[in-house]
N, CA, C and O of each residue as an XYZ file, in Angstrom:
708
protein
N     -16.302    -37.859    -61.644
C     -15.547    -38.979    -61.133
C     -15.704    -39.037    -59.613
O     -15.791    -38.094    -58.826
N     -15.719    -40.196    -59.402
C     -16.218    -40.740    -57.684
C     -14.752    -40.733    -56.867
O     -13.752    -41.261    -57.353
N     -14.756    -40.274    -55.973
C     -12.923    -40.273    -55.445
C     -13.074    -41.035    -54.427
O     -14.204    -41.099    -53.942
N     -12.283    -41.601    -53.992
C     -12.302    -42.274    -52.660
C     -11.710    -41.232    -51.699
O     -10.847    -40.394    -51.960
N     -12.502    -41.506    -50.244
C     -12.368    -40.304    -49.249
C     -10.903    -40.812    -48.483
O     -10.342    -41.894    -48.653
N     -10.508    -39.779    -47.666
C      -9.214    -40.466    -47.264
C     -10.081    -40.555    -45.743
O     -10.985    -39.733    -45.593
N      -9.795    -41.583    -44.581
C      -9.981    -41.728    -43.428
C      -9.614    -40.612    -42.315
O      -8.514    -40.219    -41.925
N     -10.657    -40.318    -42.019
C     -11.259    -39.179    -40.755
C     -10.653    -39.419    -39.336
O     -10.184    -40.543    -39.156
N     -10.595    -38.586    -38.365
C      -9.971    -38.737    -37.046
C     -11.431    -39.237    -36.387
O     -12.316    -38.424    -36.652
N     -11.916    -40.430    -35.556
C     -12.558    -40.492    -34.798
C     -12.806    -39.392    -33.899
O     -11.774    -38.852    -33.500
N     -14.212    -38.767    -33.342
C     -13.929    -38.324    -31.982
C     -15.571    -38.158    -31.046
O     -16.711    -37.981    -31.475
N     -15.162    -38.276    -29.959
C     -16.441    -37.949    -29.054
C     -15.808    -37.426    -27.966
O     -14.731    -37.570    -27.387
N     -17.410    -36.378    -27.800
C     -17.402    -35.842    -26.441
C     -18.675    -36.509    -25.498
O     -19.847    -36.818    -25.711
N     -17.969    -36.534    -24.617
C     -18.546    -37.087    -23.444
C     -19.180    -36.357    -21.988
O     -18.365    -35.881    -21.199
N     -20.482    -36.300    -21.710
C     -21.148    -35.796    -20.653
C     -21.095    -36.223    -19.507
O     -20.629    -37.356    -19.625
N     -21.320    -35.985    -18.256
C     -21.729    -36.690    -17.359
C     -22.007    -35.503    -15.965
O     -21.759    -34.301    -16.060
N     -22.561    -36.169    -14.731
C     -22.125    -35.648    -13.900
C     -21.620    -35.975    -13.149
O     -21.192    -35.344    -12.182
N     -21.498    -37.540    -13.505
C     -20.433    -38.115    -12.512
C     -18.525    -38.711    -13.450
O     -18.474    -39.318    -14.519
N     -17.478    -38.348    -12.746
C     -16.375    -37.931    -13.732
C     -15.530    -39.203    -13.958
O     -14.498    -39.233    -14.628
N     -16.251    -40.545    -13.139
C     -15.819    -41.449    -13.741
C     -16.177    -42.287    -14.356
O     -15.627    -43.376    -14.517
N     -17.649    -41.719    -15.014
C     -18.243    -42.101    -15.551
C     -17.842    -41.885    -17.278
O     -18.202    -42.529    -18.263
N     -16.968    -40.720    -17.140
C     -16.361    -40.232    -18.326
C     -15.123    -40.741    -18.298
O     -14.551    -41.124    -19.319
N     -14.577    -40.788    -17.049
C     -12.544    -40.834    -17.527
C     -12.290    -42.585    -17.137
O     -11.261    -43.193    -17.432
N     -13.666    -43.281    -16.306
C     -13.513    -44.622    -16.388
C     -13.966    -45.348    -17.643
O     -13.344    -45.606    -18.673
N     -15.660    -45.702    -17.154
C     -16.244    -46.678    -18.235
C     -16.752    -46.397    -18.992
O     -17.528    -47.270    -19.383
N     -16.782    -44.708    -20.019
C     -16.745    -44.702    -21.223
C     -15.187    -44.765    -21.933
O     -15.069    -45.243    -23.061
N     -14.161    -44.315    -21.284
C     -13.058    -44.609    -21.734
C     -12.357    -46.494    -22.246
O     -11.800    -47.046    -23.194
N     -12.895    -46.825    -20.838
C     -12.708    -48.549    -21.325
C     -13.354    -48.773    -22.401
O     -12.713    -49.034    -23.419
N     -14.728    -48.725    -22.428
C     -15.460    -49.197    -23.722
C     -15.154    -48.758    -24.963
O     -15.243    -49.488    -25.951
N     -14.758    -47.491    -25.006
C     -14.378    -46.551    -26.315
C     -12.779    -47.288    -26.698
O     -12.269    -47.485    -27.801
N     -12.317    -47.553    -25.472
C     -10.896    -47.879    -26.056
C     -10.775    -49.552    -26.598
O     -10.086    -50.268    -27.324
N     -11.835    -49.592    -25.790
C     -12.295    -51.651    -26.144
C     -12.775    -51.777    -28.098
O     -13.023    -52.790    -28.752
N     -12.749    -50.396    -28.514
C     -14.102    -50.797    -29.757
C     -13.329    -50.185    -30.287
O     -12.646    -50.785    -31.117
N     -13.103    -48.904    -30.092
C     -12.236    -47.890    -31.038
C     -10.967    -47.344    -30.767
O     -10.722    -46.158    -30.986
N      -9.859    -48.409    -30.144
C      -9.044    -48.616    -30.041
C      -8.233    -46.990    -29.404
O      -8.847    -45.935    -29.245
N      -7.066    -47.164    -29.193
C      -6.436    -45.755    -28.158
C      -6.922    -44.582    -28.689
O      -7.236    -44.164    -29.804
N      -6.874    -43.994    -27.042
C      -7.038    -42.685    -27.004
C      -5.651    -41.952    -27.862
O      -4.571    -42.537    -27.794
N      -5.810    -40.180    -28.948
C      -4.831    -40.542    -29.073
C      -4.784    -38.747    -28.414
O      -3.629    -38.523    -28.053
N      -5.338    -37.998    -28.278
C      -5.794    -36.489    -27.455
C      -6.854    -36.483    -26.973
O      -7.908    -36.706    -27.570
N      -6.684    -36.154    -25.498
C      -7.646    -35.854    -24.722
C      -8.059    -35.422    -24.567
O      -8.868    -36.302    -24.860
N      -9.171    -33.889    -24.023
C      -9.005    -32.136    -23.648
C      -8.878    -32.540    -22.120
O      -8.954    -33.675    -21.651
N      -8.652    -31.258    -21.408
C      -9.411    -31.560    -19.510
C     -10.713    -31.389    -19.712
O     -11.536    -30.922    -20.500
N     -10.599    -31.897    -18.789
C     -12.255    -32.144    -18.382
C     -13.413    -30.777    -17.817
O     -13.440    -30.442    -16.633
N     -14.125    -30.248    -18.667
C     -14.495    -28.555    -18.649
C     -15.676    -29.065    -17.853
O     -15.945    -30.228    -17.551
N     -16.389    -27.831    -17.551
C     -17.490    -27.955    -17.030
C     -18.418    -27.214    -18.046
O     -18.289    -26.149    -18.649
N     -19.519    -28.281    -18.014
C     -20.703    -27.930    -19.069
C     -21.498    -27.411    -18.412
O     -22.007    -27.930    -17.419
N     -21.812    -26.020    -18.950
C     -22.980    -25.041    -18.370
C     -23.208    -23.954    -19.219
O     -23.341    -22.770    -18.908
N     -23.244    -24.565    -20.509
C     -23.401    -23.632    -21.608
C     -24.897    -23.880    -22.055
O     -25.212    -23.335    -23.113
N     -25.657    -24.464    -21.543
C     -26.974    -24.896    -21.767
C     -27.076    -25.401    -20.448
O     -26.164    -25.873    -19.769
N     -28.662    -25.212    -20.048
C     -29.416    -26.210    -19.239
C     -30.071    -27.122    -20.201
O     -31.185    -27.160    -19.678
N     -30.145    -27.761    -21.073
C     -30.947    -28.466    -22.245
C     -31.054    -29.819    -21.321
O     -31.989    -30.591    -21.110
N     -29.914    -29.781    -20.935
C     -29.816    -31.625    -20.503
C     -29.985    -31.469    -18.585
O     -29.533    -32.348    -17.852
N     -30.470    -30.619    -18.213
C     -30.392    -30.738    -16.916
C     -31.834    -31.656    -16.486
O     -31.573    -32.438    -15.572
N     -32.729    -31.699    -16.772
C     -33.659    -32.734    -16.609
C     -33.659    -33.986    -16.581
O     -34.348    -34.647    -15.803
N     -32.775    -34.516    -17.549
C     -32.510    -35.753    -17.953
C     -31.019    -35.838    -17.324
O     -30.711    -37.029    -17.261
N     -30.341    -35.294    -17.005
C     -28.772    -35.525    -16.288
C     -28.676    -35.061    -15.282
O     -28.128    -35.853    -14.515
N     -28.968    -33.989    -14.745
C     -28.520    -33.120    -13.759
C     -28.525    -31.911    -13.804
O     -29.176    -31.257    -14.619
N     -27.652    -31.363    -12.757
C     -26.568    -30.770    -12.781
C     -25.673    -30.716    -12.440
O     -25.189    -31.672    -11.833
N     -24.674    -29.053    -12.746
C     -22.783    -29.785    -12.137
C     -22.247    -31.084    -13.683
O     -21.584    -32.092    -13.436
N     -22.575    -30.833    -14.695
C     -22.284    -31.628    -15.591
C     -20.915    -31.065    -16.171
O     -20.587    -29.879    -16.179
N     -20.112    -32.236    -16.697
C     -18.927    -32.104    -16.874
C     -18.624    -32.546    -18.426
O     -19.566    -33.096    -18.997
N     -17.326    -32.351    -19.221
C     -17.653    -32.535    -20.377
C     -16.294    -32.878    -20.908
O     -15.397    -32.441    -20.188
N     -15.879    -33.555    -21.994
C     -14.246    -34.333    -21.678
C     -14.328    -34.715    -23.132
O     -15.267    -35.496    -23.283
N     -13.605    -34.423    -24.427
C     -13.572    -34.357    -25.848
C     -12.178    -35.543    -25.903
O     -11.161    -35.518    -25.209
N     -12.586    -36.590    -27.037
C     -11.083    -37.817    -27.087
C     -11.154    -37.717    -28.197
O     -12.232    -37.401    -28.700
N      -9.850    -37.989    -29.103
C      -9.729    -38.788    -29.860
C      -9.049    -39.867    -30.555
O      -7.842    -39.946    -30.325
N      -9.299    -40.290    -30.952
C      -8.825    -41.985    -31.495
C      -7.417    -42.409    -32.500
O      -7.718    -42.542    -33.686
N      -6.378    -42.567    -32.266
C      -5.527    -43.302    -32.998
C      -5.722    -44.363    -34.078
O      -4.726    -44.685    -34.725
N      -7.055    -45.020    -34.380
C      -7.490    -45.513    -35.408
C      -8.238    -44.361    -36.350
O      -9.055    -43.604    -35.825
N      -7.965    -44.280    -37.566
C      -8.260    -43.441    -38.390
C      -9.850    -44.279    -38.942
O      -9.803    -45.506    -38.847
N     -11.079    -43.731    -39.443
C     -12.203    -44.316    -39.919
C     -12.262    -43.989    -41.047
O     -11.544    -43.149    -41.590
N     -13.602    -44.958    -41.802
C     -14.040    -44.174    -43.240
C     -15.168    -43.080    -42.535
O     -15.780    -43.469    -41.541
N     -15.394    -41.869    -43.011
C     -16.524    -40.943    -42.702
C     -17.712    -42.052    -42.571
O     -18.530    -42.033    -41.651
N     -17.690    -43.242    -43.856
C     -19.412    -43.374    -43.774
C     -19.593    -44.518    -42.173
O     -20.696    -44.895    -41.778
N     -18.568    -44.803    -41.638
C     -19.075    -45.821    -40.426
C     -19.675    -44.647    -39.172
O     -19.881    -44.998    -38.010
N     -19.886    -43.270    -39.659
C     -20.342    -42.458    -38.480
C     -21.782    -42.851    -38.113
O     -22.195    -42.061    -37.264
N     -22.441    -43.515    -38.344
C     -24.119    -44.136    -38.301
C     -23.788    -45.328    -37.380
O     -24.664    -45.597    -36.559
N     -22.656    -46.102    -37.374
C     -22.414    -47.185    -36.908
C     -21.836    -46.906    -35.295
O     -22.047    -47.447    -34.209
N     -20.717    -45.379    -35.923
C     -20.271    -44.951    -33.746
C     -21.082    -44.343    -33.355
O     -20.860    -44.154    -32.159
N     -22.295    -43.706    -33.772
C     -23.529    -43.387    -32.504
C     -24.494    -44.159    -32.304
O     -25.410    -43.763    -31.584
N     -24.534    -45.299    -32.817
C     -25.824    -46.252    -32.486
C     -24.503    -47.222    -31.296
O     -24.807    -47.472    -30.129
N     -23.925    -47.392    -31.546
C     -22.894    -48.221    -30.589
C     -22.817    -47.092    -29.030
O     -22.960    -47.205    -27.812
N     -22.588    -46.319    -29.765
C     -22.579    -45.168    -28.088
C     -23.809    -45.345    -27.681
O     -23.911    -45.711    -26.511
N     -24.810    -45.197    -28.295
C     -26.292    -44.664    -27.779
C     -26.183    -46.471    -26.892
O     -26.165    -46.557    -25.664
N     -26.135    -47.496    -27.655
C     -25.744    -49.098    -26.619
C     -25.226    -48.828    -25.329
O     -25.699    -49.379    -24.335
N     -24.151    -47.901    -25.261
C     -23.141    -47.768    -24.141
C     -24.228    -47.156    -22.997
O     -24.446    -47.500    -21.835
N     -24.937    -45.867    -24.026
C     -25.610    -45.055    -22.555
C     -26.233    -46.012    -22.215
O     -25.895    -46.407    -21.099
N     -27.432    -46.888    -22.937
C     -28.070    -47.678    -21.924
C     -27.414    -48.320    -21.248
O     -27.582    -47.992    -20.073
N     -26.487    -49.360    -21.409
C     -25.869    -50.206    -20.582
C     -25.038    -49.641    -19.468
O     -24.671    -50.378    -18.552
N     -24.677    -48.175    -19.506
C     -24.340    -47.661    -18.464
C     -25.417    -47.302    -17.456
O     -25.270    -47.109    -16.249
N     -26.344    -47.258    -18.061
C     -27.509    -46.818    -17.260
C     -28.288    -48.363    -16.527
O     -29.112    -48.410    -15.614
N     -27.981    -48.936    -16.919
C     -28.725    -50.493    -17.109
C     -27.545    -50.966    -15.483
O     -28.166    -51.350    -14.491
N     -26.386    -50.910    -15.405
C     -25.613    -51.352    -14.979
C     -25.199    -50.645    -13.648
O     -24.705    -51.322    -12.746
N     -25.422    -49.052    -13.477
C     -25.603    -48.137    -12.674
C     -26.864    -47.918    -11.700
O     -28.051    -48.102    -11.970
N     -26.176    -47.391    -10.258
C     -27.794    -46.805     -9.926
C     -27.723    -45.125     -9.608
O     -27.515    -44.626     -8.502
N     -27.918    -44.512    -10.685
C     -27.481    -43.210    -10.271
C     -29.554    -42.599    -10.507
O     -30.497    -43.291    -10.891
N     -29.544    -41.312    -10.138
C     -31.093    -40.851    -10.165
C     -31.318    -40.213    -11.473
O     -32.458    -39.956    -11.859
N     -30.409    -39.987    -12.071
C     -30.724    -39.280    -13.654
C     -31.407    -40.438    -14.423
O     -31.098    -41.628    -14.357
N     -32.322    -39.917    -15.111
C     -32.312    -40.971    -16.464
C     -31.609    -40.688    -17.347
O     -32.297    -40.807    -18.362
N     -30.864    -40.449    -17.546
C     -29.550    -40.288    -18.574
C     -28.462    -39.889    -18.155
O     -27.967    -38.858    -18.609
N     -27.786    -40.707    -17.088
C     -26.107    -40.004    -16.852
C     -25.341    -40.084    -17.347
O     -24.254    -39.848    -16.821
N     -25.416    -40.365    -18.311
C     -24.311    -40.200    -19.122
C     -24.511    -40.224    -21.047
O     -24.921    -41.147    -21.751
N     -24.090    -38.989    -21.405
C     -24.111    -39.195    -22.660
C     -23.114    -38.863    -23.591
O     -22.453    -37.844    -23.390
N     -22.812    -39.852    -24.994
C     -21.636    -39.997    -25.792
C     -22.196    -39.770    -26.720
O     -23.138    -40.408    -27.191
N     -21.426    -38.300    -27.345
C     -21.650    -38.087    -28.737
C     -20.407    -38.034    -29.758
O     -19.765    -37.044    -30.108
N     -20.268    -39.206    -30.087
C     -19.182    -39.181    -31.107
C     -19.858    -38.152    -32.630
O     -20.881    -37.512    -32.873
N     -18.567    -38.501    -33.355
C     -18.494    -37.466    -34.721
C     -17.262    -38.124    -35.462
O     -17.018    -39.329    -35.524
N     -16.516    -37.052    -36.026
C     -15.148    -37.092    -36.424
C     -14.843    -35.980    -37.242
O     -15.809    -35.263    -37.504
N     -13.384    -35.544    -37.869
C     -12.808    -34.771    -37.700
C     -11.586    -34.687    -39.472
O     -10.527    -35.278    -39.684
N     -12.128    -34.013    -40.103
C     -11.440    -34.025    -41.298
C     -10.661    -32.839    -41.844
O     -11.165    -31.899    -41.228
N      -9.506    -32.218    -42.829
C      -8.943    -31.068    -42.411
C      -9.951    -30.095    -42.575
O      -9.763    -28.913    -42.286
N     -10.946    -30.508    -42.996
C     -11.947    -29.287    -43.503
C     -13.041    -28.888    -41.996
O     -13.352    -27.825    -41.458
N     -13.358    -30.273    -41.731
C     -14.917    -30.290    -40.437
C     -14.519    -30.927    -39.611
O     -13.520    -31.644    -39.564
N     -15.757    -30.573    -38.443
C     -15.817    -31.299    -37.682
C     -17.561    -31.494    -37.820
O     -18.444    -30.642    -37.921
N     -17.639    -33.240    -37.771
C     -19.101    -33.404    -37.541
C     -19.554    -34.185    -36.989
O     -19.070    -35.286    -37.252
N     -20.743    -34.190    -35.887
C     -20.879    -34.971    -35.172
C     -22.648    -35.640    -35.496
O     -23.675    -35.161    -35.978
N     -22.282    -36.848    -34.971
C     -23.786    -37.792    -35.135
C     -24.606    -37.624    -34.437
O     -24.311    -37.668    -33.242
N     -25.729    -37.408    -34.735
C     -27.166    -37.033    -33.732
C     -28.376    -38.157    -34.005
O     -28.555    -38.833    -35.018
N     -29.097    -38.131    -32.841
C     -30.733    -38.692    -33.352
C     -31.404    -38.239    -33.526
O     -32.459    -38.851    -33.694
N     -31.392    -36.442    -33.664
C     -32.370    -35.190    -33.549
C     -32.425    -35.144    -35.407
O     -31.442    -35.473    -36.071
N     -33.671    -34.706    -36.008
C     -33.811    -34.425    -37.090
C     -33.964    -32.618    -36.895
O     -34.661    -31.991    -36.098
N     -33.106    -32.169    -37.863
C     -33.325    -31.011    -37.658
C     -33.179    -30.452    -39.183
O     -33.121    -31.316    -40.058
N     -33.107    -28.936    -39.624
C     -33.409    -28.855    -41.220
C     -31.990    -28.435    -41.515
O     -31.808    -28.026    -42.661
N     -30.900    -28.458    -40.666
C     -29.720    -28.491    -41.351
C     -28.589    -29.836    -41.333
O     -27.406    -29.847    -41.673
N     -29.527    -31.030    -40.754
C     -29.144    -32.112    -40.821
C     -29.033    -33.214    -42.290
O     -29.676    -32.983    -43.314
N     -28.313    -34.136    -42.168
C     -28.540    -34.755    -43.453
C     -28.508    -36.431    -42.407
O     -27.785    -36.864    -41.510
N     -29.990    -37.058    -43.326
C     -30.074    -38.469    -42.983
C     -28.863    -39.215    -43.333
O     -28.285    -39.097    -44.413
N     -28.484    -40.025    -42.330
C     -27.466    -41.530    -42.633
C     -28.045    -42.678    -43.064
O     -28.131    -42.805    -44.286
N     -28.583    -43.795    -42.179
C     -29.401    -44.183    -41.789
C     -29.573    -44.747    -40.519
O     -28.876    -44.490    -39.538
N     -30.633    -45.616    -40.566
C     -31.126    -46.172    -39.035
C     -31.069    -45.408    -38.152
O     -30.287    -45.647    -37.232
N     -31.849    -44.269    -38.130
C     -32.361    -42.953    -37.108
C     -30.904    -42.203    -36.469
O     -30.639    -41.964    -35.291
N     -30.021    -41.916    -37.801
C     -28.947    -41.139    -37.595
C     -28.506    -40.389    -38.511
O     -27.998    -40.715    -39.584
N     -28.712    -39.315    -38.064
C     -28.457    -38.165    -39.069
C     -27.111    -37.114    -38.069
O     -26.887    -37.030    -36.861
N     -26.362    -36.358    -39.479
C     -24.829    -35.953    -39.477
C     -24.987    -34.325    -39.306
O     -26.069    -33.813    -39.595
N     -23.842    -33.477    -38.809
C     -24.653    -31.805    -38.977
C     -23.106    -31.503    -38.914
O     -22.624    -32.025    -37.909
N     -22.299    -30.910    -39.577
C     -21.237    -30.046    -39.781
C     -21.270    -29.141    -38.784
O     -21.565    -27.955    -38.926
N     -21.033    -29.569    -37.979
C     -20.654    -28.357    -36.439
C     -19.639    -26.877    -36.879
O     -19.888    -25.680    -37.020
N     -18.705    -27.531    -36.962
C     -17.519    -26.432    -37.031
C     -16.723    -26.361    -38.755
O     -16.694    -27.535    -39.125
N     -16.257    -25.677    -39.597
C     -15.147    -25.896    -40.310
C     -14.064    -24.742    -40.566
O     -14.244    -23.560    -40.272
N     -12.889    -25.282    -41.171
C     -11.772    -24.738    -40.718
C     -11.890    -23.837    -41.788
O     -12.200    -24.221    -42.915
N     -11.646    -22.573    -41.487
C     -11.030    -21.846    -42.828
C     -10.217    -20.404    -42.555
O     -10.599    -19.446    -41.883
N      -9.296    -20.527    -43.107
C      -8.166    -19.624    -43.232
C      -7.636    -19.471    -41.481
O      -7.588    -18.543    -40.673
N      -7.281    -21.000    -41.464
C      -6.364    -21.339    -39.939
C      -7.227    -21.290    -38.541
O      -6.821    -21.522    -37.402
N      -8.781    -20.848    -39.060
C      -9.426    -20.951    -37.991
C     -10.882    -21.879    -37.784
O     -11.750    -21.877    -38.657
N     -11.013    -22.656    -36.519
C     -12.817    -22.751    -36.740
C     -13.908    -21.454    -36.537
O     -14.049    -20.401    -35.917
N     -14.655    -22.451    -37.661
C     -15.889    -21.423    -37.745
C     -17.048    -22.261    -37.019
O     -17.104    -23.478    -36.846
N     -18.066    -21.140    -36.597
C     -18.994    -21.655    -36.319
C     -20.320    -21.766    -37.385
O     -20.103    -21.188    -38.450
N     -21.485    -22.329    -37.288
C     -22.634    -21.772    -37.828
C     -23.550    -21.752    -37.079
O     -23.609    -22.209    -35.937
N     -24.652    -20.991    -37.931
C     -25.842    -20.545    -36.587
C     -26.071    -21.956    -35.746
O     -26.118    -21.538    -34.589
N     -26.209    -23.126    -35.695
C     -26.487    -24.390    -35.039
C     -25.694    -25.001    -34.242
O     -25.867    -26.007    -33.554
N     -24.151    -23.822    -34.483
C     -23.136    -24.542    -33.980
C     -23.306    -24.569    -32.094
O     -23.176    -23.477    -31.542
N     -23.574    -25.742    -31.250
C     -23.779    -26.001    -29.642
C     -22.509    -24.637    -29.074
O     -21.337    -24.506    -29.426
N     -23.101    -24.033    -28.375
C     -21.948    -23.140    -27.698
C     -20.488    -23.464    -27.117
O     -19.373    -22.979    -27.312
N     -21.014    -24.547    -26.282
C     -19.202    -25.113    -26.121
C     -18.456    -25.393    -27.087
O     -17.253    -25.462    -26.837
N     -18.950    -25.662    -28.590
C     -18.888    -25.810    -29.393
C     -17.623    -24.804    -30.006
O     -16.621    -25.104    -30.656
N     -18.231    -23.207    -29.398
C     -18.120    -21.924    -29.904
C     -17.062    -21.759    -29.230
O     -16.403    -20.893    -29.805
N     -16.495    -22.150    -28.243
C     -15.024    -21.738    -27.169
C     -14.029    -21.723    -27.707
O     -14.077    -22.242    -28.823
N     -12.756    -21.207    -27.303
C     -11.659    -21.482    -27.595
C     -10.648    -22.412    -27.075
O      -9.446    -22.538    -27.306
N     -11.773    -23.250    -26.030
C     -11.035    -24.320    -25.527
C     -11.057    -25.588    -26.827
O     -10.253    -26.185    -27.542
N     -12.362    -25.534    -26.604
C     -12.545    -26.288    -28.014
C     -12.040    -26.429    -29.036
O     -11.533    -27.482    -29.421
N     -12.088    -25.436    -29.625
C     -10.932    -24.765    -31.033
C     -10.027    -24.969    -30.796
O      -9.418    -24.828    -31.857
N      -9.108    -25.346    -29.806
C      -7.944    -25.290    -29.548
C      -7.667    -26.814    -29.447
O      -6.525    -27.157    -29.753
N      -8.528    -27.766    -29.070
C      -8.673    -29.375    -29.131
C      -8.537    -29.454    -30.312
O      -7.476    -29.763    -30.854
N      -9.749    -29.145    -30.987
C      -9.648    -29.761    -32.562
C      -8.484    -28.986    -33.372
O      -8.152    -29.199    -34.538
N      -7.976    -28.089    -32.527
C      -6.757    -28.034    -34.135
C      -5.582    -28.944    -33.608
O      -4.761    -29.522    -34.320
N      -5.649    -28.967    -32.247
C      -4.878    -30.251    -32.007
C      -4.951    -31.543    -32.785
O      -4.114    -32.216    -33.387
N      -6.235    -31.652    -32.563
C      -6.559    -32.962    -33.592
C      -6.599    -32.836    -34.906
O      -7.264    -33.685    -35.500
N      -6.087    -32.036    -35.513
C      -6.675    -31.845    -36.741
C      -4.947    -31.642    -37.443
O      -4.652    -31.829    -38.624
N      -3.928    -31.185    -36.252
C      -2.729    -31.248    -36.900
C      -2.128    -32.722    -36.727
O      -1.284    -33.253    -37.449
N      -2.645    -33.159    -35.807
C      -2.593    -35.045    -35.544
C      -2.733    -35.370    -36.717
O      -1.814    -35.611    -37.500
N      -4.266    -35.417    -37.020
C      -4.472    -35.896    -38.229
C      -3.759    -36.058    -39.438
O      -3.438    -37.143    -39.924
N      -3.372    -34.224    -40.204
C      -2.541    -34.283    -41.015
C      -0.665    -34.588    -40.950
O       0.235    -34.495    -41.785
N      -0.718    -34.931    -39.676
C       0.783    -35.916    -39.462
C       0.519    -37.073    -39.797
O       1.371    -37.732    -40.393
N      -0.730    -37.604    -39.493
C      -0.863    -39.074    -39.968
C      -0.987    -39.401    -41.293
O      -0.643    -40.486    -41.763
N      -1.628    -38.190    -42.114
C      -1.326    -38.522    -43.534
C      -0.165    -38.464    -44.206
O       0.063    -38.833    -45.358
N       0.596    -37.952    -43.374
C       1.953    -37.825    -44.252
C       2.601    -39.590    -43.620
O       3.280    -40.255    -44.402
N       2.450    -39.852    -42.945
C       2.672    -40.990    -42.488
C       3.020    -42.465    -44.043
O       3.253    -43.635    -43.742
């Protein structure tokens, strides 16, 4: 039997090296489309990888939201092709020297996972469509996140862990709702 899923917590984290590029005009746009912020984290500093220092910088900063509109899981193909819109047009609209200052990787957030949307094909990914594929970052078990071998290191913090169980007890307040 086919069940219907219950609706997921929106969420993205957000890059940059410039910080109002994160707490301004990805916040407007995110809040323009996917309505209020509903937890924030502070704003950490990303230096758990150089991966993106070519294409961004450095001194990169890193800022996790999430959304007061609840989603279905399957529109996650639909919030990273809309973000991936945003980077260009932030980039389109900006004159900063990176070719990529800024990047939004939404996901979302269920009592079990957290998973976020990529354009990278990798062999523990699963296709969506239209050049977006999904990867189970983190999941919860026995009161804690876990990681797996793929899991991004900031990923691995306890700042982090400590966001998403925020969000994740949000969440299950809203189902009792």
């Amino acid at each position: 039997q086919i069940l219907k899923q219950r609706p997921v917590l929106l969420i993205a984290a957000v890059s940059s090296r410039h910080e109002t590029a994160i707490d301004e005009w990805t916040r407007q746009a995110a809040e323009k489309s996917w309505g209020s912020i509903a937890i924030e984290s502070p704003m950490f500093v990303f230096d758990q990888t150089s991966y993106y220092t070519p294409s961004m910088g450095t001194d990169l900063k890193k800022k996790l939201f999430s959304f007061e509109n609840l989603i279905d899981p399957a529109r996650l193909a639909d919030t990273k092709i809309l973000s991936n819109r945003w980077e260009d047009e932030f980039l389109r609209e900006n004159r900063f020297p990176e070719v990529r200052p800024l990047n939004i990787d939404p996901g979302y957030l269920s009592e079990a996972k957290v998973v976020l949307a990529t354009t990278k094909d990798r062999d523990h990914r699963l296709y969506l469509r239209d050049g977006i594929f999904a990867e189970v970052t983190l999941h919860f078990k026995k009161g804690v996140w876990e990681s797996s071998r793929w899991t991004y290191p900031d990923y691995q913090t306890d700042h982090f862990h400590a966001f998403f169980t925020r969000c994740r007890n949000y969440l299950r307040q809203r189902y009792l709702e």
